[in-house]
C-alpha positions in Angstrom: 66.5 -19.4 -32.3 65.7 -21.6 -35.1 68.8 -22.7 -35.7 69.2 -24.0 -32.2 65.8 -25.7 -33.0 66.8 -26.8 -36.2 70.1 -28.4 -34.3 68.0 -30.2 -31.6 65.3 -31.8 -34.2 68.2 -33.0 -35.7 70.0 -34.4 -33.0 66.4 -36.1 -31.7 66.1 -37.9 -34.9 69.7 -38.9 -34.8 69.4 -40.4 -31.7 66.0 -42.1 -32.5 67.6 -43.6 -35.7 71.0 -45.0 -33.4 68.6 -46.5 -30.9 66.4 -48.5 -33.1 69.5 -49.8 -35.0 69.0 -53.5 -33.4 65.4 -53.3 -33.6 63.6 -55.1 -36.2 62.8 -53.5 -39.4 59.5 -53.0 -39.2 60.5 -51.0 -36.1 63.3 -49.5 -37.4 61.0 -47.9 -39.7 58.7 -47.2 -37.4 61.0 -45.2 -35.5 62.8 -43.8 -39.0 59.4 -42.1 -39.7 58.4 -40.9 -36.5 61.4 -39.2 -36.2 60.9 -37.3 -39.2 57.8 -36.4 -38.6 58.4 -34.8 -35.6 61.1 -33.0 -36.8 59.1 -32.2 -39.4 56.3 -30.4 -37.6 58.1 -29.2 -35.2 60.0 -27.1 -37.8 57.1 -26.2 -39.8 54.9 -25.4 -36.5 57.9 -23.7 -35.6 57.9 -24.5 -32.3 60.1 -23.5 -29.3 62.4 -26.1 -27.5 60.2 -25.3 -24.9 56.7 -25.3 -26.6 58.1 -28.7 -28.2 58.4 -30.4 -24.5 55.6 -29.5 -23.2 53.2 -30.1 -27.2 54.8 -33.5 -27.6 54.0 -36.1 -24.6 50.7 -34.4 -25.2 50.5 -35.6 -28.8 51.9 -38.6 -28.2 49.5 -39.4 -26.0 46.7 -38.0 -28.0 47.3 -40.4 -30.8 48.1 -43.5 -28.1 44.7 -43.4 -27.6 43.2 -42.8 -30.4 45.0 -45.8 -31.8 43.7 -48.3 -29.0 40.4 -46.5 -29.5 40.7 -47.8 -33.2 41.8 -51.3 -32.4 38.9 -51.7 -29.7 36.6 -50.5 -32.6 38.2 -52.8 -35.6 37.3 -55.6 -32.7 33.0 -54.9 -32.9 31.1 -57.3 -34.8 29.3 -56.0 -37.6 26.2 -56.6 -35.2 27.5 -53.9 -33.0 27.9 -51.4 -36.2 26.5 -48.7 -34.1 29.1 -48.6 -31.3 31.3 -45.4 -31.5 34.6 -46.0 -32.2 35.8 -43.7 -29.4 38.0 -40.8 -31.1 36.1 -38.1 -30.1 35.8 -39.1 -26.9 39.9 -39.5 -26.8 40.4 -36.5 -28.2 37.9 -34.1 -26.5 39.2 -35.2 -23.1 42.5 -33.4 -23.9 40.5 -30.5 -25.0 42.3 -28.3 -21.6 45.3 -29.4 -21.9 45.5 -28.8 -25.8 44.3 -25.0 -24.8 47.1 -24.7 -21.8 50.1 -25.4 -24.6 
């Protein structure tokens, strides 16, 4: 079973990599390292094909949120220094879902 895992991750990251091939490079990279580091956790997490469809959107979408959460909070003026930046809030709303997977 980790072998077929081991073949997917790799396949996924080849894939990713033959995509962003016209992209710029700051994409390419981009893409490069994401690739890895799903592959990368998946492996070490060791994570079904199955577990990995169903942990990954949810990750993804996690850390999309978090990141505007960030940007919104890199935005405040240093008048508004007491504003949360909103990661908690991101991350505790997929509280259920995190405990379904």
């Amino acid at each position: 079973m980790k072998k077929i895992t081991k073949i997917l991750v790799a396949l996924a990251a080849m894939v990713c990599m033959g995509f962003s091939a016209n992209a710029s490079v700051a994409d390419d990279w981009k893409e490069k390292m994401m690739a890895e580091k799903i592959a990368f956790l998946t492996l070490e997490v060791g994570l079904t094909p199955e577990e990995a469809q169903a942990f990954w959107p949810v990750y993804n979408q996690i850390s999309k949120e978090k990141n505007d959460a960030q940007k919104a909070g890199e935005q405040i003026t240093a008048s508004h220094s007491g504003a949360p930046s909103g990661d908690f809030d991101v991350a505790a709303s997929y509280d259920a879902d995190i405990a379904k997977l």
